[in-house]
N, C-alpha and C positions, 0 to 999 in steps of 0.2 A: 443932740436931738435924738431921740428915743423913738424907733420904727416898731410898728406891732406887726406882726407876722400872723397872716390870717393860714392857718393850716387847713389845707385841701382833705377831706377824706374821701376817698375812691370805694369803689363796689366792694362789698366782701364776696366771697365765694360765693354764698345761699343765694345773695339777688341774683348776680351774674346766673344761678342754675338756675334759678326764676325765673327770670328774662329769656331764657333762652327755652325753658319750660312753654309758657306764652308765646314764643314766637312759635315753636314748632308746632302747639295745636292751630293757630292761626294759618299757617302754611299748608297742616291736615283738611281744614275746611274747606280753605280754597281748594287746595286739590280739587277734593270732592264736587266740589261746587263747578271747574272747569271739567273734569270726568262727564258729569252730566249734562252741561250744556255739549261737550264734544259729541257726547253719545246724540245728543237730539240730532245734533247736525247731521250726523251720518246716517240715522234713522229718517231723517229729510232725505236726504241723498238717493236712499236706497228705496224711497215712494216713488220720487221723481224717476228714478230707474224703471222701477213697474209701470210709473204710467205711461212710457215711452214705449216699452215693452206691449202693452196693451193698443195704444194708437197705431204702431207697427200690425198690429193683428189684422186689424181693424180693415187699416188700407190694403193690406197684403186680400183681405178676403173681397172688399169693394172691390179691387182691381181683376179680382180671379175667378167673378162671377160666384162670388160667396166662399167660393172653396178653400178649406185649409190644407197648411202643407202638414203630411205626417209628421211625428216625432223625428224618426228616420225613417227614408224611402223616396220613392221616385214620387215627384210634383209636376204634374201637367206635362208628364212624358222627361223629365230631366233624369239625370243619375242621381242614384241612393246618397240624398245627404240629410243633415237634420234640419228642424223647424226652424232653428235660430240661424243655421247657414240661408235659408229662403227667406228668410226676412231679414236680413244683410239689409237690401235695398229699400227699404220702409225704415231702417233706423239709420238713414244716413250715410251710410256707406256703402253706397252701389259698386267703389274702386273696387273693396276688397272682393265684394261677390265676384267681378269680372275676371281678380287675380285668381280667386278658388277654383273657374271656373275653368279657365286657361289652363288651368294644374291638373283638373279632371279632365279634360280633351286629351289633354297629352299622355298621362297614365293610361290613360284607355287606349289612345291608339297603340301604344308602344307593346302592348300586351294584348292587341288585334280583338279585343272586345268592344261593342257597339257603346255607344253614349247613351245612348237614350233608349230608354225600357221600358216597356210595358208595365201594365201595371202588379204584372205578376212576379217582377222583380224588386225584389224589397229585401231589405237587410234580414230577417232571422229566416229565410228561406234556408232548405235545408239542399236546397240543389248544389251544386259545382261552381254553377257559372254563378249565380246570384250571391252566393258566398266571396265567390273570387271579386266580382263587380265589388262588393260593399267595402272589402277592404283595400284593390286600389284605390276607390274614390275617398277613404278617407284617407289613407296612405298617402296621397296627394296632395288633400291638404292640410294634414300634419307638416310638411315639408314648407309649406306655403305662408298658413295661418299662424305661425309661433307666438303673434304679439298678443296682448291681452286687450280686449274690449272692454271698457270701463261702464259701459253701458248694464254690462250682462255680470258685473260685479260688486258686492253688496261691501263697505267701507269696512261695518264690524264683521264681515267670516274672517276668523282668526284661521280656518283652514289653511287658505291659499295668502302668497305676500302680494297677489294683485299683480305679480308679475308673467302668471301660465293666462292660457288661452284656456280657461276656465269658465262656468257658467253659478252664480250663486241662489240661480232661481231655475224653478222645476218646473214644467208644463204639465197641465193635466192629461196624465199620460190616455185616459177615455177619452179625448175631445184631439188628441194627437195621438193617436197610436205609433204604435213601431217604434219608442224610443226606449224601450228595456225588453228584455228576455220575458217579459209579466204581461206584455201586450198578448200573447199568443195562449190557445188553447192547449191542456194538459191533456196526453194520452190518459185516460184512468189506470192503464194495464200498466204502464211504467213509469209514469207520472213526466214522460219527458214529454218538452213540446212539440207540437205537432202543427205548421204552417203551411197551412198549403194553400191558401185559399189568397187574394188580393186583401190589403189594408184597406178596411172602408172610407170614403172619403167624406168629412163632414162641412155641412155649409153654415156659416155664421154669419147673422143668429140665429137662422130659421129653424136649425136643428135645434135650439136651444127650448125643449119644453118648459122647461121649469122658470125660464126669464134670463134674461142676466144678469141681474141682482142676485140671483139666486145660484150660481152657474161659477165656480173659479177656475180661473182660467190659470194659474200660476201662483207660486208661494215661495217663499225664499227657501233656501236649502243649500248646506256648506258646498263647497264645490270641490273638497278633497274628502273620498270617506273610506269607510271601513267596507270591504268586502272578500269574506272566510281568512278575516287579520292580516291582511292586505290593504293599503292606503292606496285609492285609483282616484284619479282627477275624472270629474264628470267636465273634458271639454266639451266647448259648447257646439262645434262640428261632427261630435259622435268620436267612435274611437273602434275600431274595426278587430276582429277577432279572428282566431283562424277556424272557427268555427262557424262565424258569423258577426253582426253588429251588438255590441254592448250601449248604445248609444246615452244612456244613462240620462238625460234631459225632462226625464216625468218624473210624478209620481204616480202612486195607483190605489186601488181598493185594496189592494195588502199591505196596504203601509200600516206601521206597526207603532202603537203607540201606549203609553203618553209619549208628548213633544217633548224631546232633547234641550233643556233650558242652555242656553251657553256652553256646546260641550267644549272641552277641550284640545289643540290644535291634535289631529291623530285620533279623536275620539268620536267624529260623528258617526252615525251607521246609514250603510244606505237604503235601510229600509224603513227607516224614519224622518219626520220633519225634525228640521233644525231651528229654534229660536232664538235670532242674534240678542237680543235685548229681553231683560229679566220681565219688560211687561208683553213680551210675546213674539208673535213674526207676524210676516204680511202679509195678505191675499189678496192677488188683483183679482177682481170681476169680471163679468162679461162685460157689465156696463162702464167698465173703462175707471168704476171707483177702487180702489186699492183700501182694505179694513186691516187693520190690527185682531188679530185672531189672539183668545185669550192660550197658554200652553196647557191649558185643561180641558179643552176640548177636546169630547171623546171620539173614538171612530166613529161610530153610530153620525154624529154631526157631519163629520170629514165627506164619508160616503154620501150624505145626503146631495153636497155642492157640487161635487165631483161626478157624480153619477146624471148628469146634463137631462135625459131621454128619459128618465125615470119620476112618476110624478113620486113627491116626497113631501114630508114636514120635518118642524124641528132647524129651517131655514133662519130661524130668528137668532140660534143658539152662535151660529157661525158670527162668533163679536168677540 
């Protein structure tokens, strides 16, 4: 009896390279396709961050008779610390205020300097003591503070790995003063600055002229940047100088623009806005909404939001 023998033919080359052609744009797409949703997610994340950030303000100023803590500088008679160290306790974390604050009692005494200041001690003072104050009190808590707040950190800054006591969001450094060397007035004769006066203290929202829809209070910004080719982390406790405070936690009316589309890890500047995502960055409001700012918006716009006490137009633009 005679068996017929059915002969198998297997792939040749060219399909196997077609097959595998096809699969790897398939694999390209999804990429692509989980790239994007990831991106949403993190871009959800880092609203949810603002708006927490903003409710924080919020209560911090209900609680304090309106008033806001400086960028850096002494709050209702406390030692020179930043915005974000005084609202510890509004975002949930009253321990660590208590740790920080443990950290500044001690620094201070140990170095026979008073705790608590007037209001004429402020971080860019150019006196002795007030200089020597700013930098125990962060010196303090540097030592203290190491871990990283996830609150005050944005998922895409490619800057920082999430792992420093970093901040990825900027205060309006007019509506918080004392948190860069740009809060203070310029000699004209030497252009250096010139402090001598108390940081104003402002109440929200009553100071708020222009509304607070109209009014930002905060925008994302990498939390590692460039300054004279130097990479500095803006923590979000400030960071003390032997000159004085760099506190780095605003921005201001000399920011420099256009916006920085995605810059690269080592690349942002820090006299610019940084936008994590290709369709922009985020601005929380007064009014506690957080917008999607386009990265084409010009200074002229910027100035407008930022400038609280000043009536303005061109408010529509900030989108």
């Amino acid at each position: 009896m005679s068996r017929t023998r059915v002969s198998r033919k297997g792939f040749t080359l060219i399909e196997l390279l077609v097959v595998i052609a096809i699969i790897g744009v398939l694999v390209g797409l999804m990429m692509g396709a989980v790239q994007k949703v990831r991106e949403a997610a993190n871009n959800i994340t880092s609203v949810n961050n603002m708006r927490n950030i903003g409710l924080a303000i919020t209560n911090c100023a209900t609680q304090n008779k309106e008033r806001l803590p400086p960028g850096f500088g002494s709050f209702r008679g406390g030692p020179p610390v930043s915005a974000f160290f005084n609202l510890l306790p509004y975002l949930d974390n009253d321990a660590m205020y208590r740790q920080g604050m443990i950290a500044i009692q001690t620094a201070f005494t140990s170095q026979s300097i008073p705790v608590l200041h007037d209001a004429s001690f402020y971080p860019l003072t150019t006196s002795s003591v007030g200089g020597t104050a700013s930098k125990t009190a962060t010196g303090a808590l540097a030592n203290v503070l190491k871990v990283p707040f996830k609150v005050l950190n944005a998922p895409m800054d490619v800057s920082t790995g999430g792992l420093d006591p970093v901040t990825s969001y900027a205060l309006n450094g007019q509506l918080f003063p004392g948190g860069s060397l740009n809060d203070g007035a310029l000699n004209p004769a030497s252009g250096v600055e010139l402090v001598t006066l108390a940081l104003p203290v402002y109440r929200f929202p009553t100071d708020l002229t222009n509304g607070g829809s109209n009014t930002m209070l905060a925008v994302e910004k990498s939390a590692v940047v460039l300054i004279s080719g130097n990479t500095v982390p803006r923590t979000w406790y400030g960071d003390a100088t032997s000159t004085g405070t760099v506190a780095k936690v605003g921005v201001h009316i000399g920011t420099v623009f256009p916006v920085q589309l995605r810059p690269a890890k080592g690349a942002a500047l820090d006299n610019s806005i940084q936008a994590f995502t290709s369709g922009g960055f985020n601005s929380l409001m007064g009014d506690g909404g957080v917008r999607n700012i386009s990265p084409n918006v010009n200074l002229t716009v910027f100035n407008t939001v930022t400038n609280f006490q000043t009536a303005g137009s061109g408010f529509a633009d900030w989108d």
